[in-house]
N, C-alpha and C positions, 0 to 999 in steps of 0.2 A: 528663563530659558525653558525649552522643554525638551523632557526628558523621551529620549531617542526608546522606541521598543527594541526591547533586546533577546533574539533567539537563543533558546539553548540547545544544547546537545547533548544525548546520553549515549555515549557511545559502550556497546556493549562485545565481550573479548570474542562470546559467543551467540550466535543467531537463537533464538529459542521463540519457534511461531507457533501459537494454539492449533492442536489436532484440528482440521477440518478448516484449514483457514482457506482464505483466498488469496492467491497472488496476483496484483493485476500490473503488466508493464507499460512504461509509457517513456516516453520524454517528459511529459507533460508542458512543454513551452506554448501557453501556459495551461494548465490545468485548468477545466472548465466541467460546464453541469454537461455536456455529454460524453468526458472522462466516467462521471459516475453515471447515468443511465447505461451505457455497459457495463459497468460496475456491476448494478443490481440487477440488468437484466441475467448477466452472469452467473450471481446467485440464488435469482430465479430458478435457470434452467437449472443447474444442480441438484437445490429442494427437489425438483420433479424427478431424479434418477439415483437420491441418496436418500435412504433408508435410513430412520431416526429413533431411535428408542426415547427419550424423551422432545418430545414437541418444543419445535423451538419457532420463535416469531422470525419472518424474514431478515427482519433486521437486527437478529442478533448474530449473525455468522461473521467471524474477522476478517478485516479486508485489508490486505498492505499493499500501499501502489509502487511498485517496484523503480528506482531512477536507477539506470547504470551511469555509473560517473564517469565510463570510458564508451564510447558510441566503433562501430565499425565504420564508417561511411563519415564521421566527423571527428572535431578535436576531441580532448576529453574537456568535462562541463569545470570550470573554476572556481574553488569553495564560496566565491560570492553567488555566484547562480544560483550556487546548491542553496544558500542560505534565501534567495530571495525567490527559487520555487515551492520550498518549505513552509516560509510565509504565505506563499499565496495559498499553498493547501488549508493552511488554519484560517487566512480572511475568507478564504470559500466558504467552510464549515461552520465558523460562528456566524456567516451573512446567511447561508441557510437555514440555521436551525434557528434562525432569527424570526424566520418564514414561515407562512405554512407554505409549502414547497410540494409540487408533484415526482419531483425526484430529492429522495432526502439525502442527507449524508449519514454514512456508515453510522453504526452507535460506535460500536468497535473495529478501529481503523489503525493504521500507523506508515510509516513510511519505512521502507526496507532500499539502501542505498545499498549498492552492491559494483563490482567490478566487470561486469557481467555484458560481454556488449552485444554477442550473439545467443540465441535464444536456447541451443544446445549449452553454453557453458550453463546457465543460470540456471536449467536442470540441474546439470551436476551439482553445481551450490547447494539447492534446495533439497537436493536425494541423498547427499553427502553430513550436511553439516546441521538439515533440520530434520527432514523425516527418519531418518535413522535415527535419531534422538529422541523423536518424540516415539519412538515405537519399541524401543527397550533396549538392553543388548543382547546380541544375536544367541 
């Protein structure tokens, strides 16, 4: 028999994203190379309006591609979906860094699954539960 791949999950109590990250949202149905050529072009334009004290290579800045698991306009997504979007994020990324590729994938990347189906709630998530975290208390 062969042995079935098996995703896992770490589910965390609380959100904690590297200062300076990037959120990027999507549906992703499915997730492809011109999800991340936005991606990077993304954090292109940033490098060019964010001032760095220590030099960093383009592609060290974090990227999380944001899925709401509940959609305004549609159903909510069902934990098989979720599981078999998730996969395809990682056969994307091990298929490109397989490559030499004109669009690479992130170094530092992750998936940030949230509740969030309009683009003002997932502000508040972000401004609430991470950037205020990551910036001290008040």
């Amino acid at each position: 028999k062969k042995k079935k791949d098996v995703l896992k999950f770490r589910v965390l109590s609380q959100t904690v994203l590297p200062n300076r990250s990037l959120v990027f949202p999507g549906s992703f149905n499915p997730v492809h190379v011109g999800h991340l050529a936005l991606a990077n072009a993304s954090i292109k334009t940033l490098e060019k309006h964010e001032p760095y004290v220590h030099p960093r290579k383009h592609n060290d800045k974090p990227i999380f591609f944001e899925l709401s698991l509940t959609n305004a306009d549609k159903p909510s997504i069902d934990p098989k979906t979720v599981a078999l979007r998730v996969k395809k994020f990682i056969e994307l990324a091990s298929f490109l860094s397989a490559r030499n590729n004109n669009v690479p994938f992130p170094q530092q990347w992750g998936i940030l699954l949230t509740r969030a189906p309009l683009f003002e709630e997932k502000l508040k998530i972000l401004r609430s539960k991470v950037l205020n975290g990551l910036e001290g208390p008040a």
